[in-house]
N, CA, C and O atoms as a CHARMM CRD file, in Angstrom:
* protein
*
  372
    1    1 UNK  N     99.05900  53.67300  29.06800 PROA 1      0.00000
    2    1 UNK  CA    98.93100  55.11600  29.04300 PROA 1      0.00000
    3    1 UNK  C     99.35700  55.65900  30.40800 PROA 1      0.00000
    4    1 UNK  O     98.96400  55.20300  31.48200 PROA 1      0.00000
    5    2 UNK  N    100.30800  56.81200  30.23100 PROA 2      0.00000
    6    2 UNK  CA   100.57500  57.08200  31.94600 PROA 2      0.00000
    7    2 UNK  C     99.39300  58.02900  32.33300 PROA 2      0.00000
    8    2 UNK  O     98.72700  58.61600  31.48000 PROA 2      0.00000
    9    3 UNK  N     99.22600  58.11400  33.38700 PROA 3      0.00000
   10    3 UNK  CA    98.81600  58.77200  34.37600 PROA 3      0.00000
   11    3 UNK  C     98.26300  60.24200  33.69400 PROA 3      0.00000
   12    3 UNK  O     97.05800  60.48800  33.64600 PROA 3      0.00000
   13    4 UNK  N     99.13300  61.03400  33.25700 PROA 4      0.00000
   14    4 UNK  CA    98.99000  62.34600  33.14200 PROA 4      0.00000
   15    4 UNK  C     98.63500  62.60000  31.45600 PROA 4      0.00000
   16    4 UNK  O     98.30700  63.68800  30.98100 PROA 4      0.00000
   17    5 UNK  N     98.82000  61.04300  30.52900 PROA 5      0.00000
   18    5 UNK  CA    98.40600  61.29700  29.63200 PROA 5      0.00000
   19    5 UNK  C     96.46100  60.84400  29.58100 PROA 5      0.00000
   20    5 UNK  O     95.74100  60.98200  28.59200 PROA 5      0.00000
   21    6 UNK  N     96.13400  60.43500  30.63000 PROA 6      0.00000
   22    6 UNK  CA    94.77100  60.11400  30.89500 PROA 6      0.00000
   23    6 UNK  C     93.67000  61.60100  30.70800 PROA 6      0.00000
   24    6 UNK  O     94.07800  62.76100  30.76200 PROA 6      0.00000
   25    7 UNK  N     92.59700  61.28800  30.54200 PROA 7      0.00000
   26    7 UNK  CA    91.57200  62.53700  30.75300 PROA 7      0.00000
   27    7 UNK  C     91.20100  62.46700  31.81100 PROA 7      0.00000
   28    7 UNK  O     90.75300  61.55800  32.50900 PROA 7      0.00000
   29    8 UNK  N     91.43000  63.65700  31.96000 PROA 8      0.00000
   30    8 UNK  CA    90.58900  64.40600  33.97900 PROA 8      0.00000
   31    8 UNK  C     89.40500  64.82900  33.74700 PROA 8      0.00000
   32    8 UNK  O     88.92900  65.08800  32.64200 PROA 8      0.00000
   33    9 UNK  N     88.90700  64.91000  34.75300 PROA 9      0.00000
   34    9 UNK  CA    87.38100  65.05300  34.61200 PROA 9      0.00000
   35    9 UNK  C     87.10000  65.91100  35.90400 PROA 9      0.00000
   36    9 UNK  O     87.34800  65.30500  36.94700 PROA 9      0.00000
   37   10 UNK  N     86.66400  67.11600  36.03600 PROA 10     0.00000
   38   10 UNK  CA    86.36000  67.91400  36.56300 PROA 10     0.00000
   39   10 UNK  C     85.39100  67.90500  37.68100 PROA 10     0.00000
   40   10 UNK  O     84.66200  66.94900  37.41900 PROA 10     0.00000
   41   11 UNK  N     85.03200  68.37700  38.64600 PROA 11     0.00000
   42   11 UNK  CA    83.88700  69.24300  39.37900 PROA 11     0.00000
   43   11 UNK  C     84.29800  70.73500  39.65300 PROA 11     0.00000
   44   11 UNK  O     85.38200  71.11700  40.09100 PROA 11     0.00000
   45   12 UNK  N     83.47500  71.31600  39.38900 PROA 12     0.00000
   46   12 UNK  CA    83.60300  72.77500  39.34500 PROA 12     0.00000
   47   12 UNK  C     82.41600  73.40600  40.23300 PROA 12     0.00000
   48   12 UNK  O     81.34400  72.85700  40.48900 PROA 12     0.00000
   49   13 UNK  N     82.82900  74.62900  40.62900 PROA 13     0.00000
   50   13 UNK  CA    81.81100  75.88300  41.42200 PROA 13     0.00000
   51   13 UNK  C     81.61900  77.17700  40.82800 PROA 13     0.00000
   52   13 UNK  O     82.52900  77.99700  40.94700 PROA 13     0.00000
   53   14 UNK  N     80.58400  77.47900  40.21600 PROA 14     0.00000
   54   14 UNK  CA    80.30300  78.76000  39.82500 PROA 14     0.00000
   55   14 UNK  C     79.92500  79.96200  41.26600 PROA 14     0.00000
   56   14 UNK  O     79.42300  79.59400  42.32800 PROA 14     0.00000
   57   15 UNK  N     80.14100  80.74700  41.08500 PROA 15     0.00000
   58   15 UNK  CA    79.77800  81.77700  42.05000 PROA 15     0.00000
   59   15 UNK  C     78.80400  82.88900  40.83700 PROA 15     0.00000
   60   15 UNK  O     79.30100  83.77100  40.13700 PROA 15     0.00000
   61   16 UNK  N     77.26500  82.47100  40.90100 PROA 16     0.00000
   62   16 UNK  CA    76.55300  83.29600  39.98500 PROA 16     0.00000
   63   16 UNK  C     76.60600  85.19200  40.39100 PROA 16     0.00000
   64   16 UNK  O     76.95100  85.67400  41.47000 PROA 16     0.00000
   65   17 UNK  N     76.20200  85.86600  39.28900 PROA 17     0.00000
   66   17 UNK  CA    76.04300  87.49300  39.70500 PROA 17     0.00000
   67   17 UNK  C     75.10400  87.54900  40.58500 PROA 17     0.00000
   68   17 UNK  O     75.64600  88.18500  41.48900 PROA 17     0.00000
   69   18 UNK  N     73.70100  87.22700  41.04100 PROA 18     0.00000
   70   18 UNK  CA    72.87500  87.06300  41.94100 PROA 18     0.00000
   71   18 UNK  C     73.34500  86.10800  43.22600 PROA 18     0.00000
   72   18 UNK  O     72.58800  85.64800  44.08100 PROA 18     0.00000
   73   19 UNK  N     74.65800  85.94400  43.14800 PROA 19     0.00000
   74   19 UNK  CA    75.42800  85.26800  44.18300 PROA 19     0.00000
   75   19 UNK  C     74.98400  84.08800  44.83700 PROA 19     0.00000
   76   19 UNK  O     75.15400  83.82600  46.02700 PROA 19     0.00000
   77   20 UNK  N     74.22800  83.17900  43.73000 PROA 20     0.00000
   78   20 UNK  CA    73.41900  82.12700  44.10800 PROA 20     0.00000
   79   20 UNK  C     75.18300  80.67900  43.77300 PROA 20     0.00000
   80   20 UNK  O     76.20400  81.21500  43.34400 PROA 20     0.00000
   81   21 UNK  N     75.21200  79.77200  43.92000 PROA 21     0.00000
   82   21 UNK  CA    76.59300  78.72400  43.70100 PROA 21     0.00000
   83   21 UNK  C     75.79800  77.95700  42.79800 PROA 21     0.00000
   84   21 UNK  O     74.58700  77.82300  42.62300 PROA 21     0.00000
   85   22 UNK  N     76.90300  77.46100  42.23800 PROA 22     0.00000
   86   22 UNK  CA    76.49000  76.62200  40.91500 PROA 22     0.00000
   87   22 UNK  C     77.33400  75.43600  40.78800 PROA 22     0.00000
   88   22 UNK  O     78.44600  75.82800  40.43200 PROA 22     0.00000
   89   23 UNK  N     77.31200  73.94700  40.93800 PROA 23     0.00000
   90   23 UNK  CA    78.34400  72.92600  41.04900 PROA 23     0.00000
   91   23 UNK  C     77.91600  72.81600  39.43200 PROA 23     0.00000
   92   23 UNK  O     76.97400  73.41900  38.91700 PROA 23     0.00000
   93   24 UNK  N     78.88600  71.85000  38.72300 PROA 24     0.00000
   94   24 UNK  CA    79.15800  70.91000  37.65000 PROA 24     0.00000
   95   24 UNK  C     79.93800  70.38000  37.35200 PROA 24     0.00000
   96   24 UNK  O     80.92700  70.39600  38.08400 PROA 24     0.00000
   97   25 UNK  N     79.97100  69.63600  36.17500 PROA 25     0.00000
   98   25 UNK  CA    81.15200  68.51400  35.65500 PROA 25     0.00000
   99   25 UNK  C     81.58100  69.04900  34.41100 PROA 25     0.00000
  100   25 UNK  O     80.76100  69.44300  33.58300 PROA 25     0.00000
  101   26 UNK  N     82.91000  69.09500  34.20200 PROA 26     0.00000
  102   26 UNK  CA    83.32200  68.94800  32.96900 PROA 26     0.00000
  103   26 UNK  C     84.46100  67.80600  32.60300 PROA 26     0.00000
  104   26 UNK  O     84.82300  67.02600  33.48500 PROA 26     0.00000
  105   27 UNK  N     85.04400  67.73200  31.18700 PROA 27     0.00000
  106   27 UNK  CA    86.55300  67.51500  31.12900 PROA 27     0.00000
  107   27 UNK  C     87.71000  69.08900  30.88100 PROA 27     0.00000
  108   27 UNK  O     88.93800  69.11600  30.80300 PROA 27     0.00000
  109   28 UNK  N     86.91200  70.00300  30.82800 PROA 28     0.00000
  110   28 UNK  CA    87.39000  71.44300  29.84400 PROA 28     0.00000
  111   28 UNK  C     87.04400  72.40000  31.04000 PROA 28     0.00000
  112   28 UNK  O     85.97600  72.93900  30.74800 PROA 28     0.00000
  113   29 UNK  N     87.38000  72.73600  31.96600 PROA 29     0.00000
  114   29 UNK  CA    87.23900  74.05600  32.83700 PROA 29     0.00000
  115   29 UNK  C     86.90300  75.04400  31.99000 PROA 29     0.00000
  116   29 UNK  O     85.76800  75.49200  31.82800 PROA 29     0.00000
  117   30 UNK  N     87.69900  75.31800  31.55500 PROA 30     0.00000
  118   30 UNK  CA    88.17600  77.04900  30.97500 PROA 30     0.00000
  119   30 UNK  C     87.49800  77.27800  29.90100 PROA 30     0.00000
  120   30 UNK  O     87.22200  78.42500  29.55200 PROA 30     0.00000
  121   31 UNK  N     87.09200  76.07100  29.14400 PROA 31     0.00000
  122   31 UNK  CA    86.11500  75.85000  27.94000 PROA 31     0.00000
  123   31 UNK  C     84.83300  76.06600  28.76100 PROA 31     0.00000
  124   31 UNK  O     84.46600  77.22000  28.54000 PROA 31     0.00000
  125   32 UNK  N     84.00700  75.46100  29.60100 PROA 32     0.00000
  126   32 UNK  CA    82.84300  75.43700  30.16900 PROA 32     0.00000
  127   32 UNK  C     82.28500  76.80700  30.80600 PROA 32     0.00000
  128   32 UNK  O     81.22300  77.38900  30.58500 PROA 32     0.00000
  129   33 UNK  N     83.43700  77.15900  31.74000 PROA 33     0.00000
  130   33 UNK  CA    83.30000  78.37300  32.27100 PROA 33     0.00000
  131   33 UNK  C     83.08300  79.55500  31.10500 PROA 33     0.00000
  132   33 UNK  O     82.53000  80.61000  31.41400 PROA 33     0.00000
  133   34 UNK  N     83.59600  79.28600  29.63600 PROA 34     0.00000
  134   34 UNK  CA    83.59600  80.48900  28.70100 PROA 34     0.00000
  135   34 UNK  C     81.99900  80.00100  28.08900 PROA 34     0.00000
  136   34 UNK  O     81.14100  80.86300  27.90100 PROA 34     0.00000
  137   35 UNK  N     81.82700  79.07100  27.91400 PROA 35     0.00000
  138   35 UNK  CA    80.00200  78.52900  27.40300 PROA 35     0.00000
  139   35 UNK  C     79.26600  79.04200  28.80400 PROA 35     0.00000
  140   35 UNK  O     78.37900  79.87800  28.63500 PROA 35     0.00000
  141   36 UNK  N     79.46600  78.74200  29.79000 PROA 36     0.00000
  142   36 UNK  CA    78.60200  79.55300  30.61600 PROA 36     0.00000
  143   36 UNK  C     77.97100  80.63500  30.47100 PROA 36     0.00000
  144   36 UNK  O     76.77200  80.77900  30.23500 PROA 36     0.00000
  145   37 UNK  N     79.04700  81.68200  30.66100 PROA 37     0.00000
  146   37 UNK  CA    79.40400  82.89500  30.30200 PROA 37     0.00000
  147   37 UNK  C     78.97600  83.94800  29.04600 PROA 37     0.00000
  148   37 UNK  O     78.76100  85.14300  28.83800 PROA 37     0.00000
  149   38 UNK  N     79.01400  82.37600  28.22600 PROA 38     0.00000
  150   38 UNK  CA    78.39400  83.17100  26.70800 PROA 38     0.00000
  151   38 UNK  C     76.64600  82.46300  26.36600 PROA 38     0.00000
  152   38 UNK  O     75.99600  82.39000  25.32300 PROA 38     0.00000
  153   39 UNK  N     76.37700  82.07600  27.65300 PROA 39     0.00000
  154   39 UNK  CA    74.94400  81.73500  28.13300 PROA 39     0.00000
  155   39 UNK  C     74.10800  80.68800  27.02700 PROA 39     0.00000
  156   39 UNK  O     72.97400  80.58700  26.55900 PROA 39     0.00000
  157   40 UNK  N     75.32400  80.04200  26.94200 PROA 40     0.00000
  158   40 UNK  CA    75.25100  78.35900  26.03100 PROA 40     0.00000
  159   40 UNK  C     75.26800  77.49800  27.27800 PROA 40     0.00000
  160   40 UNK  O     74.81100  76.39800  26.96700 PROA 40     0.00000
  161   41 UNK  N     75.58800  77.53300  28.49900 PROA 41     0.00000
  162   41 UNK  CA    75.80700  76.34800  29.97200 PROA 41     0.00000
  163   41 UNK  C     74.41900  76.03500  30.09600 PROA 41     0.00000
  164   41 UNK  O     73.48600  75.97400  29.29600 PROA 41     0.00000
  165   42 UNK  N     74.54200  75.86000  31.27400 PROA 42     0.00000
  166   42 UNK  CA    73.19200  74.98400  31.88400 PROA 42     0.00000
  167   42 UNK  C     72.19600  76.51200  32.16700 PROA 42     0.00000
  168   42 UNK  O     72.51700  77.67400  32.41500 PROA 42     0.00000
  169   43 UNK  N     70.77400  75.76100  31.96800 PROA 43     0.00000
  170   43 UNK  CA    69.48200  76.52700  32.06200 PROA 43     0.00000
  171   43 UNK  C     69.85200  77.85500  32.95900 PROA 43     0.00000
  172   43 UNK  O     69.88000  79.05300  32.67600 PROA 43     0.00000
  173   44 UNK  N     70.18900  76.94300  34.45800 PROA 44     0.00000
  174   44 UNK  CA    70.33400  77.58700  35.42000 PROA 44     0.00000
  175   44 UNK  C     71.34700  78.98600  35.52500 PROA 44     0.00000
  176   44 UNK  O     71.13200  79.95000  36.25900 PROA 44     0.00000
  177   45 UNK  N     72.45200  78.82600  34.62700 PROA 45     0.00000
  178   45 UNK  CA    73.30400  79.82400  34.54700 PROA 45     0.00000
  179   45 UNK  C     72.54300  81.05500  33.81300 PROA 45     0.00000
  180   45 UNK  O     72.54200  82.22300  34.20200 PROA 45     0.00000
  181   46 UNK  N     72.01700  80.63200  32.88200 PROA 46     0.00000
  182   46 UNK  CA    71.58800  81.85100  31.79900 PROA 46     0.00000
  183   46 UNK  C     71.05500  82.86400  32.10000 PROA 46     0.00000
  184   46 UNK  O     71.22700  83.83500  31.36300 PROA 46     0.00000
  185   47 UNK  N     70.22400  82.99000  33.29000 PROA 47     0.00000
  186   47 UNK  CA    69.61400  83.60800  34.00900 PROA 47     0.00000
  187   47 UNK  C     70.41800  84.61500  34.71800 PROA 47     0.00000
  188   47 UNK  O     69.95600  85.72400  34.98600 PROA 47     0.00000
  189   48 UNK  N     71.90000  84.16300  35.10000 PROA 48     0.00000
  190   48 UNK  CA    72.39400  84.55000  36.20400 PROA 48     0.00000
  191   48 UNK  C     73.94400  85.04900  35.90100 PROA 48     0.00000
  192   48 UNK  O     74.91300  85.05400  36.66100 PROA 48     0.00000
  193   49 UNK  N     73.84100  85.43500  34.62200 PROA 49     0.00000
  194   49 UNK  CA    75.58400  85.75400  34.27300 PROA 49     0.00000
  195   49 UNK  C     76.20400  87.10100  34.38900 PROA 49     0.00000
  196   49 UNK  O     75.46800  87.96700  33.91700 PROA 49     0.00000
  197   50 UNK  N     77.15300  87.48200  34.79500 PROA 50     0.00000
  198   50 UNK  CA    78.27900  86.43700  34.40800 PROA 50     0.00000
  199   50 UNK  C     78.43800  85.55100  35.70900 PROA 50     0.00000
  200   50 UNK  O     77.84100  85.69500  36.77600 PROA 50     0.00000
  201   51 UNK  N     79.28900  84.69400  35.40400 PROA 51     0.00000
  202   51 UNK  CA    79.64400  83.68400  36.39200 PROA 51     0.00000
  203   51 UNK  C     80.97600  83.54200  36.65800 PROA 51     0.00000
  204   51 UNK  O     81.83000  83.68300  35.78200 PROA 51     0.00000
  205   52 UNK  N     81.23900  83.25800  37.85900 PROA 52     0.00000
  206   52 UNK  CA    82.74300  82.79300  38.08400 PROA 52     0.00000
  207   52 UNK  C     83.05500  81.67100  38.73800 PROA 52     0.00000
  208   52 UNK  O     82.41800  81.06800  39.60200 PROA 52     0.00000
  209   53 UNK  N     84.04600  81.45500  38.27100 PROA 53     0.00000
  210   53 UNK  CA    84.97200  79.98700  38.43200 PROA 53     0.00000
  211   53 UNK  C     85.62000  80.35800  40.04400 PROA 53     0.00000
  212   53 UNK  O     86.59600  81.07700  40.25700 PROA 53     0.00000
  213   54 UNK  N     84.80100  79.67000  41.04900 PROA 54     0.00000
  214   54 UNK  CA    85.60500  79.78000  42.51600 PROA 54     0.00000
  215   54 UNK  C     86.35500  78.57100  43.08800 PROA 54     0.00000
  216   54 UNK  O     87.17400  78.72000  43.99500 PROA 54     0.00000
  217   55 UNK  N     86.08800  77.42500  42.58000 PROA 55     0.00000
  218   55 UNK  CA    86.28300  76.03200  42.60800 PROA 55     0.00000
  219   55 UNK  C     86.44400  74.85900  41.52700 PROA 55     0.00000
  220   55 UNK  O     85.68300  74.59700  40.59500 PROA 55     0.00000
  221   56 UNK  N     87.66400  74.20700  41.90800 PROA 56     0.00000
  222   56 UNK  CA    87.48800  73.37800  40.68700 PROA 56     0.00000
  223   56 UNK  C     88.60900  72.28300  41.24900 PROA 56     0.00000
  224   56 UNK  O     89.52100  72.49800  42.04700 PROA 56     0.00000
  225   57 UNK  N     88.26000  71.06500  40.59100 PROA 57     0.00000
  226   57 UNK  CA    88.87500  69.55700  41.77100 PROA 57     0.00000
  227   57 UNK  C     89.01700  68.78400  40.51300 PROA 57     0.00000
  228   57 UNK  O     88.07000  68.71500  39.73000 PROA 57     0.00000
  229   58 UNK  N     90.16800  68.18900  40.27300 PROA 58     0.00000
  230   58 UNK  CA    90.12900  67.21800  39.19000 PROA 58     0.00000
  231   58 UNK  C     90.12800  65.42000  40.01400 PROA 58     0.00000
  232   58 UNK  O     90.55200  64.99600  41.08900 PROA 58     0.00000
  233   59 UNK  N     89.46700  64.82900  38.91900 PROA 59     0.00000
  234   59 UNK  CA    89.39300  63.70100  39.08900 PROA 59     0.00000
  235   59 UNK  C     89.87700  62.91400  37.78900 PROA 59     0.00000
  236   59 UNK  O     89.96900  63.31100  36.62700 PROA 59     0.00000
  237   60 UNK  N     90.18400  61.55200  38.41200 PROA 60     0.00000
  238   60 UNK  CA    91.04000  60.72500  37.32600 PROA 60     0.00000
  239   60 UNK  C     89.09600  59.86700  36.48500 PROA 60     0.00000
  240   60 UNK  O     88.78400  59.82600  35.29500 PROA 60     0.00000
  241   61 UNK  N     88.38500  59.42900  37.53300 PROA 61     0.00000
  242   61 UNK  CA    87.34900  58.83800  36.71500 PROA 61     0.00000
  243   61 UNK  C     86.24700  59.96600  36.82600 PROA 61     0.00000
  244   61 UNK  O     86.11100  60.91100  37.60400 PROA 61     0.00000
  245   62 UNK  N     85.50600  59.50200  35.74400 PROA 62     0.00000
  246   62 UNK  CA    84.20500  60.29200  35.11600 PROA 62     0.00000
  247   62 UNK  C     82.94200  60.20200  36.67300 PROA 62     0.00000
  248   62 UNK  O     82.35200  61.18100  37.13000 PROA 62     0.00000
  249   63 UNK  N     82.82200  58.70800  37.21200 PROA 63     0.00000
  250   63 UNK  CA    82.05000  58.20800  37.99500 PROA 63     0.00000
  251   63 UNK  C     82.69600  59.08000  39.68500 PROA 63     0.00000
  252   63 UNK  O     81.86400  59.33800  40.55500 PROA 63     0.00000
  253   64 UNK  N     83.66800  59.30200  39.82600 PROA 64     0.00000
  254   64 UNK  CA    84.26000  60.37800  41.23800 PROA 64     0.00000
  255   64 UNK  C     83.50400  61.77800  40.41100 PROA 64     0.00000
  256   64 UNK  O     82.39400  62.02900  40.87900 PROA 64     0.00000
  257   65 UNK  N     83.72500  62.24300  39.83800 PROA 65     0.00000
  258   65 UNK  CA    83.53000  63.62100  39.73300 PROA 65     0.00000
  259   65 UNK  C     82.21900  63.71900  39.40000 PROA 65     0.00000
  260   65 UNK  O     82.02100  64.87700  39.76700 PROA 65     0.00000
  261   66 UNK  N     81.29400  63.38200  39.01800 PROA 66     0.00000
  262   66 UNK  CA    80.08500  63.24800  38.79800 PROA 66     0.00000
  263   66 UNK  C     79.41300  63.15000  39.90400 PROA 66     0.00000
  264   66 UNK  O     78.32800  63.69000  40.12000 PROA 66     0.00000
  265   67 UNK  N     80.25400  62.20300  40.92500 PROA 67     0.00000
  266   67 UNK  CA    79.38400  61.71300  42.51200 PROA 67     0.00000
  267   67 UNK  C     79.70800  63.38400  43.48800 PROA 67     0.00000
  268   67 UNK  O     78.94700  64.06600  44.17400 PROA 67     0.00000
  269   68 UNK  N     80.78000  63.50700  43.22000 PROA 68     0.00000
  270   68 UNK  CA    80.74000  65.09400  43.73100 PROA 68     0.00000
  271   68 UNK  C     80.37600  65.91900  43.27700 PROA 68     0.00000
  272   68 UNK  O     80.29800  66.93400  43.97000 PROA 68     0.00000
  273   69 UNK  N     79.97600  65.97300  41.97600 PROA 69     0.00000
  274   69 UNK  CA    79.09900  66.93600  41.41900 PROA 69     0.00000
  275   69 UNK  C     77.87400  66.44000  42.32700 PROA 69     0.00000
  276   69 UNK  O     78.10800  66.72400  43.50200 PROA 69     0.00000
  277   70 UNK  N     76.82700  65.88800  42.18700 PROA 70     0.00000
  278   70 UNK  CA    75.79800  65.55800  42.64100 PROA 70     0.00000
  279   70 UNK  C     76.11400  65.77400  44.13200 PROA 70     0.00000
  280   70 UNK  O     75.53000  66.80600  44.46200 PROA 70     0.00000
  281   71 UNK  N     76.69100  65.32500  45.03500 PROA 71     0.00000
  282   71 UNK  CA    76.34400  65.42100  46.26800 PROA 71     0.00000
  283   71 UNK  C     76.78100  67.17900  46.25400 PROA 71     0.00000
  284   71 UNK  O     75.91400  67.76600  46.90200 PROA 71     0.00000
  285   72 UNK  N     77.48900  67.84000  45.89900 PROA 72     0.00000
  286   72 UNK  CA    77.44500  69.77400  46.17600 PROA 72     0.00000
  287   72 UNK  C     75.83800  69.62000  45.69400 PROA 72     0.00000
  288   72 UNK  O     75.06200  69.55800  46.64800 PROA 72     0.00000
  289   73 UNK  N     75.37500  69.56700  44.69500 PROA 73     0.00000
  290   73 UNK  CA    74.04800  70.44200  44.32700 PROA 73     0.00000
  291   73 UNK  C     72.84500  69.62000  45.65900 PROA 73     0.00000
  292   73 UNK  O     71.81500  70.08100  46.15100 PROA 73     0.00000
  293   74 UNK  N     73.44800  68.46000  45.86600 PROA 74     0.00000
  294   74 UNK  CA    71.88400  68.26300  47.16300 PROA 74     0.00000
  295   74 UNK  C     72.19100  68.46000  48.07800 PROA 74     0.00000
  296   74 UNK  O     71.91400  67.65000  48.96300 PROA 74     0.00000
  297   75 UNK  N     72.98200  69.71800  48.40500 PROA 75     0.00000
  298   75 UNK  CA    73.14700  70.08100  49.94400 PROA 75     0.00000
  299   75 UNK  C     72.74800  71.70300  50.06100 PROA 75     0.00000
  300   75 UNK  O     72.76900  72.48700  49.11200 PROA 75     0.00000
  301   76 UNK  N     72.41500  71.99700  51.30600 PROA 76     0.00000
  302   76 UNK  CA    72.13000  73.31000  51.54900 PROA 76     0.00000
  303   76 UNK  C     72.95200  74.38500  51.22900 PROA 76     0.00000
  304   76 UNK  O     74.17300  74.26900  51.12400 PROA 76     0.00000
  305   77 UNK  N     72.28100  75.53100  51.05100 PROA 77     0.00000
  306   77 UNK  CA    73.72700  76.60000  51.02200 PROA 77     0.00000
  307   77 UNK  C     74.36200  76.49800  51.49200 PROA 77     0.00000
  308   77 UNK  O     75.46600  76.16000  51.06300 PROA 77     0.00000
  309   78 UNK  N     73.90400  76.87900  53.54300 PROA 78     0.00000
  310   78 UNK  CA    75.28900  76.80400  54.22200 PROA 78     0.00000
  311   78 UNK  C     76.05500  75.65600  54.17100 PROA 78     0.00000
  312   78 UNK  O     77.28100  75.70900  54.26500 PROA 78     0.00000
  313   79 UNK  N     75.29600  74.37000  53.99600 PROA 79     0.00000
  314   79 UNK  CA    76.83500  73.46000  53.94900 PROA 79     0.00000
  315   79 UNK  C     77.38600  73.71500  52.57400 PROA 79     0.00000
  316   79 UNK  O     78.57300  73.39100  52.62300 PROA 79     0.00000
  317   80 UNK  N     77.13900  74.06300  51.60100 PROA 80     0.00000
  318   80 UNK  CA    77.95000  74.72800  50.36400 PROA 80     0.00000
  319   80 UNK  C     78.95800  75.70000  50.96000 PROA 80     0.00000
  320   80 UNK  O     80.14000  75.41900  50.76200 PROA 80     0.00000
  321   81 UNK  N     78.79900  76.33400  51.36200 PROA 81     0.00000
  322   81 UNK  CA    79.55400  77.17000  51.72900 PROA 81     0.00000
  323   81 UNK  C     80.54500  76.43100  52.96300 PROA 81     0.00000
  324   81 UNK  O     81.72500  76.77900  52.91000 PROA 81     0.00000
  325   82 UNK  N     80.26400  75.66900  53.81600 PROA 82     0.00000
  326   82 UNK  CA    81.31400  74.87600  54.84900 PROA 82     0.00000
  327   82 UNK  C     81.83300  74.40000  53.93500 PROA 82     0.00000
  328   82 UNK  O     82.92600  74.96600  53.92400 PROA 82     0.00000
  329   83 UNK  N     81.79300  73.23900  52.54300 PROA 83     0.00000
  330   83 UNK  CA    81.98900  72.60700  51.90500 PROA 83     0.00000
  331   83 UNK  C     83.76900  73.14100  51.63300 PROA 83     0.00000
  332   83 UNK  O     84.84400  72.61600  51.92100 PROA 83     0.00000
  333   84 UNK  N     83.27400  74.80300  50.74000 PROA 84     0.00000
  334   84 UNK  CA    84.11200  75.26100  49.91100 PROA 84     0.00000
  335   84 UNK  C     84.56900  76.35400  50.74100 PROA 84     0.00000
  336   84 UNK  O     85.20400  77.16400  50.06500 PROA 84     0.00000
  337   85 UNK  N     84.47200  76.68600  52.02600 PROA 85     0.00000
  338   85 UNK  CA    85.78000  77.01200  52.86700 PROA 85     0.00000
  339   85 UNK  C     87.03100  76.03600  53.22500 PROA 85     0.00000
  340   85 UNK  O     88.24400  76.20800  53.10000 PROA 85     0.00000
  341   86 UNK  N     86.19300  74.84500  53.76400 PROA 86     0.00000
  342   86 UNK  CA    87.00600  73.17000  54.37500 PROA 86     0.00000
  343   86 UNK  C     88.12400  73.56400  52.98300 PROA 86     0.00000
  344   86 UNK  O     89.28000  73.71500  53.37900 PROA 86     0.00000
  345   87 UNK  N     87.95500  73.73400  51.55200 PROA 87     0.00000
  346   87 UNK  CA    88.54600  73.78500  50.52400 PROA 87     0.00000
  347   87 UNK  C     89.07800  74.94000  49.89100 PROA 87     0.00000
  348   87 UNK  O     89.18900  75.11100  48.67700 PROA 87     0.00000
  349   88 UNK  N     89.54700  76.08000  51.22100 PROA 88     0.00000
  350   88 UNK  CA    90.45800  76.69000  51.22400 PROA 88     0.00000
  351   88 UNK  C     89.67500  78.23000  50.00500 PROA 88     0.00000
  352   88 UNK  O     90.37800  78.91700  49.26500 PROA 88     0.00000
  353   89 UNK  N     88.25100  78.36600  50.14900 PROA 89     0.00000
  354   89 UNK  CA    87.95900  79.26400  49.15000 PROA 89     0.00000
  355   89 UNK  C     86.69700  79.91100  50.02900 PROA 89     0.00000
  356   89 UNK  O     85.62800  79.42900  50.40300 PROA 89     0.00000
  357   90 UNK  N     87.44500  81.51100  50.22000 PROA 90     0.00000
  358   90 UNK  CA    86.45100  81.98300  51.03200 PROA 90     0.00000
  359   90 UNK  C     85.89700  83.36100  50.17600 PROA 90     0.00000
  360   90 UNK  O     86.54300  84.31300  49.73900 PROA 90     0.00000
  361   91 UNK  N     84.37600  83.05600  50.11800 PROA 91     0.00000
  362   91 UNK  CA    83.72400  83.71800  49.52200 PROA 91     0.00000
  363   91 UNK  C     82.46500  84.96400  50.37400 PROA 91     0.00000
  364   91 UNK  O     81.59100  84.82000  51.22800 PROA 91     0.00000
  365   92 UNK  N     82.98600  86.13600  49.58400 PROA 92     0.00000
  366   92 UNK  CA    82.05600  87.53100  49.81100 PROA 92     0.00000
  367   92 UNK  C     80.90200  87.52600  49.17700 PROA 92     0.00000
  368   92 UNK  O     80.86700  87.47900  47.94800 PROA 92     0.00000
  369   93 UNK  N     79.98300  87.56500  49.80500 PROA 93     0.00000
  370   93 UNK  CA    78.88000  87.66100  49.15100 PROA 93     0.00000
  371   93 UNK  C     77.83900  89.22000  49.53400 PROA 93     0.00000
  372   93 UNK  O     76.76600  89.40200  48.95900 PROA 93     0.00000
C-alpha cells in the first residue's frame, strides 16, 4: 500500500466560545469538527460551542497522534498556547 493510500490519523485543537482549547484525535477532521459543533463530540465541548478548528497535524500511526493528543491536554494553558504559536497559529483571545 503506498504511503498516501494509508489512513492518517489526526491531532487536532479546538479553540472553544468561552475561549477555553480543546486537543483530540481523529481520522476525519472536518467530520469531527462538524460532530463537535452539532454537540455529539466530547462532554467537554457541549458545554462550550461553537468551536473552532485552530490546529490540526497529521500522523501516519494511530499510537504518534494519540501520544500528542495526550501530552497537549496535560499541559498548562500557557504552554498550550507556546505549544501552538512554536506551530505557527496565533491566537486572540
Amino acid at each position: 500500500m503506498a504511503i498516501s493510500e494509508q489512513k492518517k490519523f489526526f491531532f487536532y485543537v479546538l479553540k472553544c466560545a468561552d475561549e477555553t482549547l480543546y486537543g483530540g484525535f481523529t481520522t476525519d477532521v472536518t467530520k469531527r469538527v462538524a460532530t463537535h459543533n452539532a454537540g455529539k463530540g466530547a462532554k467537554y465541548t457541549r458545554s462550550r460551542l461553537p468551536v473552532r478548528l485552530i490546529y490540526s497535524q497529521v500522523f501516519e500511526d494511530r499510537h504518534a497522534a494519540l501520544s500528542a493528543e495526550y501530552h497537549f491536554k496535560h499541559q498548562t494553558r500557557e504552554a498550550k498556547i507556546r505549544f501552538l504559536k512554536v506551530h505557527g497559529v496565533e491566537i486572540k483571545f
